[in-house]
C-alpha positions as CSV (number, residue, x, y, z in Angstrom):
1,X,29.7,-71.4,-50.4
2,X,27.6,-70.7,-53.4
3,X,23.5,-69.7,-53.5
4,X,21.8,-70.5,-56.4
5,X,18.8,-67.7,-57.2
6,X,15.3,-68.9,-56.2
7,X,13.0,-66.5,-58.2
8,X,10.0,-68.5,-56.3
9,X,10.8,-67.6,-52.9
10,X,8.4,-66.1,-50.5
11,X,10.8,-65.2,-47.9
12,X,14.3,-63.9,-48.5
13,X,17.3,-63.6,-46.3
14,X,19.9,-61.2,-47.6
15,X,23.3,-60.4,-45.9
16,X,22.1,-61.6,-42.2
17,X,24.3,-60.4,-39.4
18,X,23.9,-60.1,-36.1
19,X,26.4,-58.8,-33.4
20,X,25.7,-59.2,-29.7
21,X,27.8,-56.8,-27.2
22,X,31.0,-58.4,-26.5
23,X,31.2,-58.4,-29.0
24,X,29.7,-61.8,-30.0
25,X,28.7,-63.0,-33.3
26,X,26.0,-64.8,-33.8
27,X,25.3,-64.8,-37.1
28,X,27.8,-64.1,-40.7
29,X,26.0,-62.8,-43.7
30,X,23.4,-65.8,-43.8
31,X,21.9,-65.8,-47.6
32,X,18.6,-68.1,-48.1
33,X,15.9,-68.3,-50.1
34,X,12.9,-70.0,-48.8
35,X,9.8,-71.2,-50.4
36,X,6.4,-72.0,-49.5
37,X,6.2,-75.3,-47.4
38,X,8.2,-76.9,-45.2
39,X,12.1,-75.9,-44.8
40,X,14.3,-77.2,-42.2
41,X,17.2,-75.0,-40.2
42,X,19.4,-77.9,-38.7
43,X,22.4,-76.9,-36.2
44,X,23.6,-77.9,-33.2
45,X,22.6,-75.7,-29.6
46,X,24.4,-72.3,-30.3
47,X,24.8,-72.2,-33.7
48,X,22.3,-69.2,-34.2
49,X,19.3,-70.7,-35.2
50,X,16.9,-69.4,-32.2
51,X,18.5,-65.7,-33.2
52,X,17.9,-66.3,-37.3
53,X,14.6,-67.4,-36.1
54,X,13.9,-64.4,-33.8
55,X,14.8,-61.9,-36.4
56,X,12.8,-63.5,-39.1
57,X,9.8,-63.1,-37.0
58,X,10.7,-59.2,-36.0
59,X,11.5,-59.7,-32.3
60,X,15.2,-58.7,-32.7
61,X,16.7,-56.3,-35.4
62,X,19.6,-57.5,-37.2
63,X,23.1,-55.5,-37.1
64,X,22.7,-55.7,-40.7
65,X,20.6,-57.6,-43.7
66,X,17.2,-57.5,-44.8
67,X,14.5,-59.8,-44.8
68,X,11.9,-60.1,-47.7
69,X,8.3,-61.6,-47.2
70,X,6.7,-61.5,-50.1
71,X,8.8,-58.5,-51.4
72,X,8.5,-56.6,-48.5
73,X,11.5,-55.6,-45.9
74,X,10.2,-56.8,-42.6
75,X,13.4,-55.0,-40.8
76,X,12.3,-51.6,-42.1
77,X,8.4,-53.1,-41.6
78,X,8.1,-55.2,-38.8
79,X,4.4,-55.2,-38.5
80,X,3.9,-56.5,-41.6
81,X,5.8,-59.8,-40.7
82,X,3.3,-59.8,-37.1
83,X,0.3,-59.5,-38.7
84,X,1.3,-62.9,-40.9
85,X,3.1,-64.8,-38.2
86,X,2.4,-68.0,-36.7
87,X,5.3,-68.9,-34.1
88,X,5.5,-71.9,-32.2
89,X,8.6,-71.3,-29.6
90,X,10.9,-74.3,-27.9
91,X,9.8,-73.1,-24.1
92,X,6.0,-72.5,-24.4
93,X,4.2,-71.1,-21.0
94,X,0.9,-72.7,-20.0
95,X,-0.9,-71.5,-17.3
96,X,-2.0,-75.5,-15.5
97,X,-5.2,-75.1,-13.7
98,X,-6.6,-73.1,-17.0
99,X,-8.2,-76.2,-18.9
100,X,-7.4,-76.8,-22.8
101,X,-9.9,-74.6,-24.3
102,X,-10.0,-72.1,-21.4
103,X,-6.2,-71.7,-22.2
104,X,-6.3,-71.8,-25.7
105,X,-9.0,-68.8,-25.9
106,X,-6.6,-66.8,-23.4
107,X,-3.6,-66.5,-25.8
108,X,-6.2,-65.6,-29.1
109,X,-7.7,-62.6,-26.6
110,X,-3.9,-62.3,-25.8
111,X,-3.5,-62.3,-29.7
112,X,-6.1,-60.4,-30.5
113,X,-7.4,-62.7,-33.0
114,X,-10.8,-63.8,-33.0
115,X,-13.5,-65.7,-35.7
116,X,-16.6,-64.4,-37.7
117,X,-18.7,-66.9,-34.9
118,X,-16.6,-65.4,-31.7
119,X,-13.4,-66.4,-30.0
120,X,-14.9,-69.2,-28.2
121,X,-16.4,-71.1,-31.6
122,X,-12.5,-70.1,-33.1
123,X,-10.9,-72.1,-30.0
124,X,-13.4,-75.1,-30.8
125,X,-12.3,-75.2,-34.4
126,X,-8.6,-74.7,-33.8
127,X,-8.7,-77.7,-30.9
128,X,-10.5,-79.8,-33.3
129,X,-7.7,-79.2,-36.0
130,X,-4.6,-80.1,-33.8
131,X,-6.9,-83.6,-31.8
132,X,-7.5,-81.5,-28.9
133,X,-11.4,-81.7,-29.2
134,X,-11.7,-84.9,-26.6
135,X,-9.0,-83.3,-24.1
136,X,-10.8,-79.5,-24.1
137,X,-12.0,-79.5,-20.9
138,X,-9.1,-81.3,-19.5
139,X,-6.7,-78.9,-17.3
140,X,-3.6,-78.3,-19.5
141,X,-1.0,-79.6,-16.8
142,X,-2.3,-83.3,-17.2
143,X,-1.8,-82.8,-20.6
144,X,1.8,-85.0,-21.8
145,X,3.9,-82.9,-24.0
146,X,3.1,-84.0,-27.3
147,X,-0.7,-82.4,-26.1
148,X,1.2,-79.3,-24.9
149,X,2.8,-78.5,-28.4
150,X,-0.2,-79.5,-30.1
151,X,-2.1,-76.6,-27.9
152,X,0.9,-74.0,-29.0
153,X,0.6,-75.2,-32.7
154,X,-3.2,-74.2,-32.5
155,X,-2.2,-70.6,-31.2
156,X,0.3,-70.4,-33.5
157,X,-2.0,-70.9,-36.9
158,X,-4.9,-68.8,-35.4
159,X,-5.2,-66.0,-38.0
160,X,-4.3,-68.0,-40.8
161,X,-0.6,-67.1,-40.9
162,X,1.2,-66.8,-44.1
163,X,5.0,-68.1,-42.3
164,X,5.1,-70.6,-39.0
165,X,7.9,-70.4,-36.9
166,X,8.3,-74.1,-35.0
167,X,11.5,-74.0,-32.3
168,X,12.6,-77.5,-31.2
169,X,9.1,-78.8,-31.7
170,X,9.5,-82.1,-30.7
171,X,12.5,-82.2,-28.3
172,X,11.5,-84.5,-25.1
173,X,8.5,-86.4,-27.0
174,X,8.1,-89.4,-27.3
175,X,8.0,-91.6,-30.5
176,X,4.0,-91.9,-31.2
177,X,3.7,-88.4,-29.9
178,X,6.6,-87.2,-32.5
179,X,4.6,-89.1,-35.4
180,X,1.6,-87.1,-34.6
181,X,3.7,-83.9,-34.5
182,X,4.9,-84.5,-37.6
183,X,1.5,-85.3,-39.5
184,X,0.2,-82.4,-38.0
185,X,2.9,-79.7,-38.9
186,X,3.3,-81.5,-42.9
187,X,-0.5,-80.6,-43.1
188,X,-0.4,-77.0,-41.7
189,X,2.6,-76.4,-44.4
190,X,0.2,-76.3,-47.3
191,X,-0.1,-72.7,-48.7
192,X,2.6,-70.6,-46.3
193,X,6.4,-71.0,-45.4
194,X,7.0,-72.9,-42.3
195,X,10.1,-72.8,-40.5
196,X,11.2,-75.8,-38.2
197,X,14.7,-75.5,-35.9
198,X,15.7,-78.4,-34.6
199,X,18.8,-79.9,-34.1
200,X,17.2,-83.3,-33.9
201,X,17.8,-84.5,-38.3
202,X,14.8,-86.8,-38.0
203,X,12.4,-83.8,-37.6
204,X,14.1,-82.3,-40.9
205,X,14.3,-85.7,-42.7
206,X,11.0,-86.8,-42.5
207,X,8.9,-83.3,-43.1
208,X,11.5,-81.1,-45.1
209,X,11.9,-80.7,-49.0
210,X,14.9,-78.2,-48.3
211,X,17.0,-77.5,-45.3
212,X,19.8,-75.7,-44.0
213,X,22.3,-76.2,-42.0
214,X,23.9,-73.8,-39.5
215,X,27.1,-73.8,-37.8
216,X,28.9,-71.1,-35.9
217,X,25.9,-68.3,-37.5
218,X,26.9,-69.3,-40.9
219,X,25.0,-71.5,-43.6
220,X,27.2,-74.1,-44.5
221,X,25.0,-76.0,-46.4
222,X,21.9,-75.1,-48.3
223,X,20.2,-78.4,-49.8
224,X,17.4,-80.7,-49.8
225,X,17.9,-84.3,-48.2
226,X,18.2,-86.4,-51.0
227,X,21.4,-84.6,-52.4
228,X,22.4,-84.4,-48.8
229,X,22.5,-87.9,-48.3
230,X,23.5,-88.5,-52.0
231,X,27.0,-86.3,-51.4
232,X,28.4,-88.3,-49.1
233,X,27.0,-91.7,-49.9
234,X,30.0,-94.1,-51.4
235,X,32.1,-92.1,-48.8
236,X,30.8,-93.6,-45.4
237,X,32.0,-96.7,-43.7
238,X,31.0,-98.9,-40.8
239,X,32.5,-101.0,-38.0
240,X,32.9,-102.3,-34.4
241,X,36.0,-100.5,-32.5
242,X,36.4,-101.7,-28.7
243,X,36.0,-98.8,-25.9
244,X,39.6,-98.6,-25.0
245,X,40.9,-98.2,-28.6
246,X,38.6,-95.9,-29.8
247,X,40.7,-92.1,-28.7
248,X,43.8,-94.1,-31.1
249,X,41.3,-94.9,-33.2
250,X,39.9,-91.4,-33.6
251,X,43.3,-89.7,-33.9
252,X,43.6,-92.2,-37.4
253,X,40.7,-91.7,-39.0
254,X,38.0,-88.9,-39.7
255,X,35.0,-90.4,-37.2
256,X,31.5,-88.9,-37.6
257,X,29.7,-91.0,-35.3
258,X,30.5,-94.1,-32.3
259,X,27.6,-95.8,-30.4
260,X,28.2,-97.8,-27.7
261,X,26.6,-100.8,-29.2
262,X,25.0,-103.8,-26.1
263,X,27.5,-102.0,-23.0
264,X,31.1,-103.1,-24.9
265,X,32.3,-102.4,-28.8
266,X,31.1,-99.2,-30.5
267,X,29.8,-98.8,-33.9
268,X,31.4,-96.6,-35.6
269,X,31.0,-94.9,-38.8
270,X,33.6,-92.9,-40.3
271,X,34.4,-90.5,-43.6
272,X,36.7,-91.4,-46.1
273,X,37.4,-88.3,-48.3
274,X,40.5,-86.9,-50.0
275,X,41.8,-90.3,-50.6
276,X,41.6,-91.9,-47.1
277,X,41.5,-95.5,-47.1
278,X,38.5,-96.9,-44.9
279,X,40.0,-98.9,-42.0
280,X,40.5,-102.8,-42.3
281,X,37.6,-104.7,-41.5
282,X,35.0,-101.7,-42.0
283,X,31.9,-101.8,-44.5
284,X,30.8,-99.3,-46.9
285,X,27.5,-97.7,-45.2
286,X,24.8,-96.2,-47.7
287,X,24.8,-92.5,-46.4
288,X,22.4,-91.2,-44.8
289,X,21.3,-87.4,-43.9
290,X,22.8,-87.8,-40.9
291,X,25.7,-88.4,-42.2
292,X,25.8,-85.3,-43.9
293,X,24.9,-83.4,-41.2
294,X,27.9,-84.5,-38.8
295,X,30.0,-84.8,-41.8
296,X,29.2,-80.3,-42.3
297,X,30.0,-80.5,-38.2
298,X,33.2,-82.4,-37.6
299,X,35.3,-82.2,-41.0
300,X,37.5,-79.6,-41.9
301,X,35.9,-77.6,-44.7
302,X,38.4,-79.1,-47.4
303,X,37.2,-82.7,-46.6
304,X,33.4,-81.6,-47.4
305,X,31.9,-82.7,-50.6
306,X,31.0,-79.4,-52.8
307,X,28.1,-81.0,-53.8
308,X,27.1,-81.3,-50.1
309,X,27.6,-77.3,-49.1
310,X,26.4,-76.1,-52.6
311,X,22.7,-74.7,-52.8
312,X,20.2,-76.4,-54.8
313,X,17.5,-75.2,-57.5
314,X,14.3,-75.0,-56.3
315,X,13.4,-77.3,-59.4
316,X,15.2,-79.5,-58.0
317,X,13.0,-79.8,-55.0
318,X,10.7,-83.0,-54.3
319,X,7.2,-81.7,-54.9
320,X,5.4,-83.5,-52.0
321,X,6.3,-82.7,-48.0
322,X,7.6,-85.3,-46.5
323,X,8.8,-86.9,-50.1
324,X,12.1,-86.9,-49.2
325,X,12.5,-88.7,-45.6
């Protein structure tokens, strides 16, 4: 796939690879340029976003590749890339009799970061920044798990980091609790690079400009989610196929998606690229990123759009997080 040059990207990936004994590849000369604000790395579970993620933030060295922040190699400089990190990971430890504050002040002594009024004034401000303030005293295992990541997003922007690292942030919450999330992470993007994994394409639909998307450790699309969804719209079609018929169905047609719809038919929205006809009875569907994204996962790579795979100018980029949901 193509990269177009980003000459206003604070953090650069160059050449990523990363072989596991085995041997096992996890990831294939990933390329990205990534500027400040939010930018989305969508794959399914093994596609080698936790170890992109792990060697952007210096706690595994890469086979080969650099990466830039700012300029500056953070393979060959690794505490250069700690002393700016915020990093939010998917499993997040909590000790539960340890109220919110009490906890919170534990991983900034753990941290070593502390404020010009003391440690316990920095915990106070943090809490207050993530909606904390009224549950400080609570202990943190009554806490639901939207509370729980907002508590890990407040040790992960102690310090003032200049790039977030956000892993599955908002796997197991619940709507109102995501919504939150979301409001909260869009405002701590202003002035640093912030990096959200997910598999889950709401997350990078509603807060990312730009995203990528990861399959099998290599980038197989670098784009933003209007010209996502914009590459495959025209292309998508939707109907009703009965339980039984749908594995005949399947084997005829290039299906991205079938939900059981009220316990009986499915609806089912399928591709039509190359010249396949949509099948009789089915609607053209506006696409949507979605649509994209399982599109990149379950086509052969001569069925994908170029302009879906292709990398997009950074001037192409909606100006305002969250612009293009």
């Amino acid at each position: 796939m193509q990269h177009a040059h980003l000459s206003h990207a604070c953090l650069s990936i160059r050449g990523l690879v990363k072989i596991h004994p085995g041997p096992v590849c996890a990831l294939r000369g990933v390329d990205l340029e990534i500027p400040e604000g939010m930018f989305g790395l969508l794959g399914p579970n093994g596609a080698g976003k936790s170890t992109f993620m792990n060697i952007v933030a210096g706690l595994i060295e890469p086979t080969a590749g650099k990466v830039l922040l700012d300029g500056t190699d953070v393979v060959e400089n690794p505490r250069f890339m700690r002393e700016r990190l915020g990093y939010l990971p998917q499993d997040f430890g909590f000790y539960p009799d340890l109220s919110g504050r009490a906890m919170l002040e534990f991983l900034l002594k753990m941290k070593g970061v502390t404020g010009p009024k003391g440690r316990g004034a920095l915990a106070d401000e943090l809490l207050e920044r993530v909606n904390l303030t009224g549950a400080a005293k609570r202990k943190v295992g009554g806490y639901s798990g939207g509370m729980r990541q907002r508590l890990g997003l407040a040790q992960a922007i102690a310090g003032n980091p200049r790039v977030l690292i956000v892993d599955e942030p908002t796997a197991g919450l619940d709507p109102e609790e995501r919504q939150r999330f979301y409001r909260l992470l869009a405002e701590m993007s202003a002035g640093r690079v912030v990096l959200l994994s997910t598999h889950i394409v709401d997350d990078v639909s509603t807060l990312c400009p730009r995203l990528a998307v990861i399959r099998s450790g290599e980038v197989v699309a670098d784009t933003t989610p209007t010209a996502a969804r914009r590459a495959v719209d025209g292309l998508v079609f939707e109907g009703f196929v009965a339980d039984p018929e749908l594995p005949a169905f399947s084997r005829e047609h290039r299906v991205i998606s079938a939900v059981l719809n009220e316990g009986r038919n499915n609806r089912v929205r399928v591709f039509c690229a190359n010249g396949r006809s949509a099948p009789a009875g089915f609607q053209r569907s506006q696409g949507t990123l979605e649509d994209a994204y399982l599109v990149l996962m379950r086509c052969p790579p001569d069925e994908v759009p170029p302009a879906l795979s292709r990398a997009v100018p950074l001037g192409a980029m909606p100006a305002a997080i969250g612009g293009a949901a």
